[in-house]
C-alpha positions as CSV (number, residue, x, y, z in Angstrom):
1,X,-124.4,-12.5,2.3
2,X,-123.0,-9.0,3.5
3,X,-120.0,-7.4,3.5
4,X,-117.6,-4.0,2.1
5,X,-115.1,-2.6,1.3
6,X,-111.7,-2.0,2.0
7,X,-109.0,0.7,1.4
8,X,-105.3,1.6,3.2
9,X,-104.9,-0.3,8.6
10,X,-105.3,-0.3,12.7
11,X,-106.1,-4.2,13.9
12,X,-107.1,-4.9,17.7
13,X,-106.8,-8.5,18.9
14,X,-109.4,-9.4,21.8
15,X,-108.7,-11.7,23.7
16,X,-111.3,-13.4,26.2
17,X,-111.5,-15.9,28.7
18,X,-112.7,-17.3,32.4
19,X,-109.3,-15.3,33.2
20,X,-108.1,-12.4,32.1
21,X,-104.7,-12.2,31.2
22,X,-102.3,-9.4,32.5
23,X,-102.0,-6.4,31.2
24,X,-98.3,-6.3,29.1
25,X,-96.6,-2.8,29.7
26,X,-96.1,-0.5,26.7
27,X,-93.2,-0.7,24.6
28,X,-90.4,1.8,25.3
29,X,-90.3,4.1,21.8
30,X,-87.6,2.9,19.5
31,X,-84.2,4.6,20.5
32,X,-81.9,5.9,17.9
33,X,-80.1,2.6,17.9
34,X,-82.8,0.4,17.4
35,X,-84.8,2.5,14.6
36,X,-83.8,1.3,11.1
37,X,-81.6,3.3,9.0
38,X,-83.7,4.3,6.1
39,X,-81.3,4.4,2.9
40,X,-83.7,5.4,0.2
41,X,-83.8,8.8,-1.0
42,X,-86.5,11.6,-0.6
43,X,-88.9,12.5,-2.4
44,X,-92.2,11.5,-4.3
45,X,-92.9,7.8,-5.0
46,X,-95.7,5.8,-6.9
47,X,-97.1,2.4,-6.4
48,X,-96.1,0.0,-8.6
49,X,-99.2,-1.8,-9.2
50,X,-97.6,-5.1,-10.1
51,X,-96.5,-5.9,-7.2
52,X,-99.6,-4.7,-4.9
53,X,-102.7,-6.5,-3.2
54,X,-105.5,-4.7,-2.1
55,X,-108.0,-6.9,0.4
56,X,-110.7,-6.2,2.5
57,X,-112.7,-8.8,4.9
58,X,-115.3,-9.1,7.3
59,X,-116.7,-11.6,9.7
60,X,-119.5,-14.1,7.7
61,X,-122.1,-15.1,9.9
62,X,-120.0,-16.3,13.2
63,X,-118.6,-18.8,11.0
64,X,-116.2,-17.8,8.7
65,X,-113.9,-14.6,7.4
66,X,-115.2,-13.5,4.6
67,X,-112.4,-11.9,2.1
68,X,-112.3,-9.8,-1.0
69,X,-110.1,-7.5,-3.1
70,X,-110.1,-4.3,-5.1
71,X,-108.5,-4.5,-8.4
72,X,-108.2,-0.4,-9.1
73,X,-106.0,1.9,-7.1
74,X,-103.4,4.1,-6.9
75,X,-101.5,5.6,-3.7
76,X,-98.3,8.1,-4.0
77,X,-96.1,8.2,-0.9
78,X,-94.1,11.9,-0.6
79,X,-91.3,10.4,2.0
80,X,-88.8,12.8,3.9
81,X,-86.8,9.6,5.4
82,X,-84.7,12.3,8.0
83,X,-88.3,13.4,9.1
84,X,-90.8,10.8,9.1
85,X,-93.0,12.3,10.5
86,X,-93.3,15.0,7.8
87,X,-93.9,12.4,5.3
88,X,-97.4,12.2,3.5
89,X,-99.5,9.1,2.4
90,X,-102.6,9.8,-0.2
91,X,-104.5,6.8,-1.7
92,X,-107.2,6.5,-4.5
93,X,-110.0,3.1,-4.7
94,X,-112.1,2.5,-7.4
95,X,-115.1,1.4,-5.2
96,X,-116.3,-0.7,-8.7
97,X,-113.3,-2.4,-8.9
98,X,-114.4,-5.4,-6.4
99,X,-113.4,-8.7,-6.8
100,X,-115.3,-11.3,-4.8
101,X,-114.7,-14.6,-7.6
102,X,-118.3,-15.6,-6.3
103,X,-118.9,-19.0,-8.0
104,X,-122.1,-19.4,-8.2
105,X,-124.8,-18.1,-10.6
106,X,-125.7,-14.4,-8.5
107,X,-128.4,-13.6,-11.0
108,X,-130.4,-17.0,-10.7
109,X,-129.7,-17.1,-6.7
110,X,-130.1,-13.6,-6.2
111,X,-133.0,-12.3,-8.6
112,X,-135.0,-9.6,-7.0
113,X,-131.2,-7.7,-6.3
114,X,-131.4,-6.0,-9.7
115,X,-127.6,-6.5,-9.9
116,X,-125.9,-8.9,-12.4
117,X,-123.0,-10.1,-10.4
118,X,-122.5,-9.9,-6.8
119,X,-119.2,-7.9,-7.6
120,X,-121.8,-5.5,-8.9
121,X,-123.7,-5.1,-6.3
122,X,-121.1,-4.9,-3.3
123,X,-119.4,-1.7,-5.5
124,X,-123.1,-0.2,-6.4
125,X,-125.5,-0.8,-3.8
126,X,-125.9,1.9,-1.4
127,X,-125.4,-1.2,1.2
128,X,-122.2,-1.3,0.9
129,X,-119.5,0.7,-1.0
130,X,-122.3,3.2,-2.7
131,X,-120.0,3.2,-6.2
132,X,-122.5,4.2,-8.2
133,X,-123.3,7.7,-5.9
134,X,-119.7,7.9,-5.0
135,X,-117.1,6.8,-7.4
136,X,-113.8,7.3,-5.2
137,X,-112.7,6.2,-1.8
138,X,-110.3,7.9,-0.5
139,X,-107.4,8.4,2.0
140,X,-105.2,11.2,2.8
141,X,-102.8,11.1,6.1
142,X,-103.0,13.7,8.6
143,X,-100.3,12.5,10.6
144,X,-97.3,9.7,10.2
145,X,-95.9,8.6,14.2
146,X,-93.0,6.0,14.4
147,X,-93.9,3.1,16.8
148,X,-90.6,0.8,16.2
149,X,-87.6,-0.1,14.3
150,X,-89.7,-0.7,11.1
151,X,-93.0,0.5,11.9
152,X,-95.2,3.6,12.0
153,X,-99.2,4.0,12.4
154,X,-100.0,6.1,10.1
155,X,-103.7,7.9,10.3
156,X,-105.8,10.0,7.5
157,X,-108.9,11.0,6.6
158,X,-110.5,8.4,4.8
159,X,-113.9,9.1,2.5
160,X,-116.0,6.3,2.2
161,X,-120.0,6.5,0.8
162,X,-119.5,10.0,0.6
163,X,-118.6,10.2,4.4
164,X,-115.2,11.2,5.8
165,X,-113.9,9.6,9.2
166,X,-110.0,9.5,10.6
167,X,-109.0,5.7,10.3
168,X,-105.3,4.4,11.5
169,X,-103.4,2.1,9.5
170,X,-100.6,-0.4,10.8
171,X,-97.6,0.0,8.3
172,X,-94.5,-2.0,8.8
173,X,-91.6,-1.9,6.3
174,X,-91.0,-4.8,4.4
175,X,-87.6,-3.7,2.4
176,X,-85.8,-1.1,0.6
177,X,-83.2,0.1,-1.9
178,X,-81.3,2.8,-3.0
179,X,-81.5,2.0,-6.6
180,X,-83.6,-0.5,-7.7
181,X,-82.2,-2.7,-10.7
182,X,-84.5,-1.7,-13.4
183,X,-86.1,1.4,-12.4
184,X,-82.5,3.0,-10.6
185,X,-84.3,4.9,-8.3
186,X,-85.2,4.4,-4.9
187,X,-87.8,1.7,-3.8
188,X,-89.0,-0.1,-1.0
189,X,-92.1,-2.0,0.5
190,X,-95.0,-1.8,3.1
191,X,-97.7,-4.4,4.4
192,X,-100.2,-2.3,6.0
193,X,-103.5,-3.2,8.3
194,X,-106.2,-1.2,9.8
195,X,-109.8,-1.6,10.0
196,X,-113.4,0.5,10.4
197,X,-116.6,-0.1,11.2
198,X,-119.5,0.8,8.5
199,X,-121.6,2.5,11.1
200,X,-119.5,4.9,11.4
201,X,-119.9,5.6,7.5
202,X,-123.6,6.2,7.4
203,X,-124.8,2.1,6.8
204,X,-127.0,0.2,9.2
205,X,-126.2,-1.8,11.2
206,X,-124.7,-5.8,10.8
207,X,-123.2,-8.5,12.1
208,X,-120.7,-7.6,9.1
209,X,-119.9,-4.5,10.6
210,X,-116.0,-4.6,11.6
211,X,-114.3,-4.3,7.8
212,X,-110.3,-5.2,8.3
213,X,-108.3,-3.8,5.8
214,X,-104.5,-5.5,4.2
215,X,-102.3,-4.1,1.9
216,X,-99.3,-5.3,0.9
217,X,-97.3,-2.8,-1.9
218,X,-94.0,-1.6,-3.1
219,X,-93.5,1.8,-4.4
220,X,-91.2,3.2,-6.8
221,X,-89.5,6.5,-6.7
222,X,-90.5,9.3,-9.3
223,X,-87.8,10.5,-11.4
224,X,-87.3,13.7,-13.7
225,X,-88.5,12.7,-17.2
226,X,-84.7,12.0,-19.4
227,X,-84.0,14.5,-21.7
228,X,-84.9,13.1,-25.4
229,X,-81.1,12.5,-26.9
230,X,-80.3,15.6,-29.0
């Protein structure tokens, strides 16, 4: 069984047949009108990792999709909601932080790996997300463009197996607020797709080789530290 990593968005449908359909013309870029009204302050805001869900998948074999998660991240979001475009998107991946749940017993079914857990060997192996050469994956946007009302592709440079590569995320707002109840400052939530093939990171190649990417978060404004009552 085969398969990678992740993190961070761009998903292409294909869709075949004895005909093929017509082209559908281009959506007209959202007017002024249509674009939503973003409420939420500027500024610097932090993933709340509570409420945040890291997958990756690929295709198993013809059969099946094959799906995963990371379990260690962080991404910090520096938004300019006036100039959207001017906002910036980083995010961190701890490539060991894999989560497959495999049921079975890897070490008895998989003996001559030389990895305890197939968890372990997806984050280590050079095969697939190299952890134990390269400890981070990474992804830092080199440019924000608004597609719709809610929406935006967003594309950085993201470092994978010690290889950098421009990928394009997907990102469609989910909700926001001004002032969130408990934290009082500014909030508001993504679901973001995007995908990349592991070819282009240096690995052979597979019939595994398309990774698609979700992420679904909500991020939390940072505020100045209150001053310690006197």
């Amino acid at each position: 069984m085969n398969s990678n990593f992740l993190v961070a968005a761009a998903a292409v449908i294909a869709l075949s047949g004895c005909g093929k359909p017509a082209e559908k013309a281009a959506a007209p870029p959202a007017t002024a009108a249509e674009t939503v009204n973003l409420t939420i302050p500027a500024g610097v805001y932090k993933l709340d990792p509570n409420h945040a869900y890291l997958q990756w998948s690929v295709p198993h074999m013809g059969l099946s999709t094959y799906r995963a998660k990371f379990t260690r991240y962080d991404a910090t979001v520096t938004l300019d909601p006036a100039n959207l475009e001017a906002s910036k998107v980083s995010v961190t991946i701890d490539p060991l932080s894999i989560r497959t749940d495999y049921p079975a017993d890897y070490k008895a079914t998989h003996a001559k790996s030389g990895y305890a857990t197939w968890d372990e060997e997806l984050g280590k192996s050079d095969r697939f997300a190299a952890g134990a050469k390269f400890p981070t994956i990474t992804f830092n946007s080199t440019k924000v463009e608004r597609t719709g009302p809610s929406t935006a592709k967003v594309t950085g440079d993201l470092t994978f197996a010690g290889v950098t590569k421009p990928v394009t995320l997907d990102v469609t707002l989910v909700g926001q607020t001004a002032t969130h109840p408990f934290t009082k400052g500014g909030a508001f939530g993504v679901h973001a797709e995007g995908g990349f093939k592991r070819t282009d990171f240096g690995q052979a190649e597979s019939p595994m080789n398309d990774i698609s990417i979700s992420f679904d978060a909500e991020f939390q404004q940072e505020l100045p530290a209150t001053p310690a009552a006197g």
